[in-house]
N, C-alpha and C positions, 0 to 999 in steps of 0.2 A: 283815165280821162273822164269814166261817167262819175264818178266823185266829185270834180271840179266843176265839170258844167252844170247837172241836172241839180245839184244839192246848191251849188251856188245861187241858179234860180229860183228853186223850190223848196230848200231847206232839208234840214236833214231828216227830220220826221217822213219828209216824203222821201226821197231819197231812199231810206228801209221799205215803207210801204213798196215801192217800184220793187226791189231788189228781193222781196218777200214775194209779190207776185211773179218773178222770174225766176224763183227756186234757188233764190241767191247766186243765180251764175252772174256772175257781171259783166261778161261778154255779152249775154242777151240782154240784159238791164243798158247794156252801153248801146245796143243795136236798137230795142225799144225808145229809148228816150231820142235818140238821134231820128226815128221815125217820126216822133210825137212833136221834137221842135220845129224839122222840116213841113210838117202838116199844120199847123202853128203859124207858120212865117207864111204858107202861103194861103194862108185864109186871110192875114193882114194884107198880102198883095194883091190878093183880088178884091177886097172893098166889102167885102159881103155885107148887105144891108139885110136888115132883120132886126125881129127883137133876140136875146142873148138865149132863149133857149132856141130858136132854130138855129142862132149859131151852134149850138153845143150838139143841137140832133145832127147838122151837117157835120162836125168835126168828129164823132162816133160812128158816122155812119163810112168814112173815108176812114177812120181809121181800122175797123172791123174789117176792112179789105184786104188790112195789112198784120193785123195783131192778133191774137187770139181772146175769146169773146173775158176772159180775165183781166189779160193785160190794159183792155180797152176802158173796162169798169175800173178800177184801181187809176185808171189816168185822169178819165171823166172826175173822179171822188178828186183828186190832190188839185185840179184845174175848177171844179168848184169850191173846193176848200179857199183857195188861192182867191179865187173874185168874191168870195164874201169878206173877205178879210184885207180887200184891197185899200179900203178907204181909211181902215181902221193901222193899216201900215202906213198908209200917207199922211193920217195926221200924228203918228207917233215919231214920224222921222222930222215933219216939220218942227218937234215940240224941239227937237236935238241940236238943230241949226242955230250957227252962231251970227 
């Protein structure tokens, strides 16, 4: 199950990164990412207003509550990865539309 969701979202490069910071057990990679979504969805449902790095020091700082200070770096790096390269996916997908 975490090969489908987390790589599905994130791609597989991260995907190994996760799974390299969880010593490759994919129990805890499947237990990690399932923290990291739920902490995720509800920063969406609470509205957080801010600029994107005090989002990011709120969502490290919730997630270090729950992960070890590894897991939390390795999440923070793929979810900055991900928003820098967000625009840069949306206009490559747009280029694809029929």
């Amino acid at each position: 199950m975490f090969r489908d969701t987390f790589g599905a979202m994130f791609g597989i490069s991260c995907e190994t990164k996760l799974l390299e910071a969880c010593s490759w057990d994919e129990d805890r990679a499947a237990e990690v990412s399932t923290i990291f979504c739920n902490e995720l969805s509800q920063l969406s449902e609470d509205s957080i207003v801010g600029t994107p790095d005090k989002i990011f020091d709120n969502l490290k700082e919730s997630l270090l509550l729950l992960l070890n200070d590894y897991e939390v770096e390795v999440l923070m790096e793929i979810l900055s990865d991900c928003s820098e390269n967000f625009y840069l996916l949306l206009s490559e997908s747009e280029e694809y539309e029929n």
